[in-house]
C-alpha positions as CSV (number, residue, x, y, z in Angstrom):
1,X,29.8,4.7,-8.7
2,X,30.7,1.5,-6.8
3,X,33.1,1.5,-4.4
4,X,34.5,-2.7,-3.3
5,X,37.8,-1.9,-1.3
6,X,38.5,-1.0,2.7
7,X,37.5,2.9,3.4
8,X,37.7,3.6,-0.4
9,X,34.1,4.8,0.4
10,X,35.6,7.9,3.2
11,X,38.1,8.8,0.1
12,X,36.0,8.8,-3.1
13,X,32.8,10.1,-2.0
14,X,35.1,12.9,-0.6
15,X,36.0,13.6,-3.8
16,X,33.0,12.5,-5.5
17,X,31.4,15.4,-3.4
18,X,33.7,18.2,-4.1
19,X,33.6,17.5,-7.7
20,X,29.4,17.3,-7.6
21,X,29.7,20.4,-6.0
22,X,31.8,22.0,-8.5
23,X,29.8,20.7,-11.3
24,X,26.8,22.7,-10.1
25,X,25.0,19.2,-9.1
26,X,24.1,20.5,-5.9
27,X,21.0,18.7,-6.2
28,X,23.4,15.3,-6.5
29,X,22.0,13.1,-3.5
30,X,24.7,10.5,-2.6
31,X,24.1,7.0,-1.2
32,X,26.6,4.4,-0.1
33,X,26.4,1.3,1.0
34,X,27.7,-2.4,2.0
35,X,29.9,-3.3,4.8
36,X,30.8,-0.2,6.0
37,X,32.4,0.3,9.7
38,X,29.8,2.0,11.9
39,X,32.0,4.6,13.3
40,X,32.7,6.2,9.5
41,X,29.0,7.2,9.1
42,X,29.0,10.6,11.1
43,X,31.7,11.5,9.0
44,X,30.3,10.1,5.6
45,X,26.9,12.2,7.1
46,X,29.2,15.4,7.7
47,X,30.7,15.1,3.9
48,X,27.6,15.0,2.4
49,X,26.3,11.5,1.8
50,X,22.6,11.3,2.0
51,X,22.3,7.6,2.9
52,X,24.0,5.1,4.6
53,X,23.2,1.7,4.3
54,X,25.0,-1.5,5.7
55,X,24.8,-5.1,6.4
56,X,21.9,-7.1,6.1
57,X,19.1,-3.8,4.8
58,X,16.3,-4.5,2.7
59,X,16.3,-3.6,-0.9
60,X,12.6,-2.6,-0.2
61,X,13.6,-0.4,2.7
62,X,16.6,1.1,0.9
63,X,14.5,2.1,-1.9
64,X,11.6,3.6,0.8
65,X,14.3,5.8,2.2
66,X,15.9,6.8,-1.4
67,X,12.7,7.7,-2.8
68,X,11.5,10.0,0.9
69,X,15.4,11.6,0.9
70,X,15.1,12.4,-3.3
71,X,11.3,13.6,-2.4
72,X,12.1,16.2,0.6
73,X,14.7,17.9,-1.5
74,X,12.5,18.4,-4.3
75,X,10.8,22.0,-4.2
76,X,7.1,21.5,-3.0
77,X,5.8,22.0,-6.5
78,X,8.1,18.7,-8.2
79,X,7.2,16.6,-4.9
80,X,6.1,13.2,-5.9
81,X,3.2,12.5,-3.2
């Protein structure tokens, strides 16, 4: 889901959440991204998002730190390295 307009990203991944919840996708991991004011994070972090990325990341660093979040929730058996 992409969110483009100011803060939409505290209000819809809010809701995203609950409703991931809900739907038994507790295993859901939830990423956001873009220009994104640095004093929302904590409370992006508190509501359940995974990742945080702003500003001026690396594609190749975003996908690092995707790919090690996705792996450490995986049980020890489905790890991928």
């Amino acid at each position: 889901m992409g969110l483009e307009r100011i803060h939409t990203h505290c209000s819809c991944k809010f809701s995203l959440y609950s409703h991931s919840q809900y739907l038994c996708f507790s295993d859901l991991v939830i990423v956001v991204g873009g220009v994104i004011p640095a004093q929302d994070y904590d409370f992006l972090y508190e509501t359940g998002v995974h990742l945080v990325f702003g500003p001026g990341t690396k594609v190749t660093d975003a996908a690092i730190q995707v790919v090690d979040c996705i792996d450490s929730l995986l049980p020890d058996n489905e790890a991928t390295g």
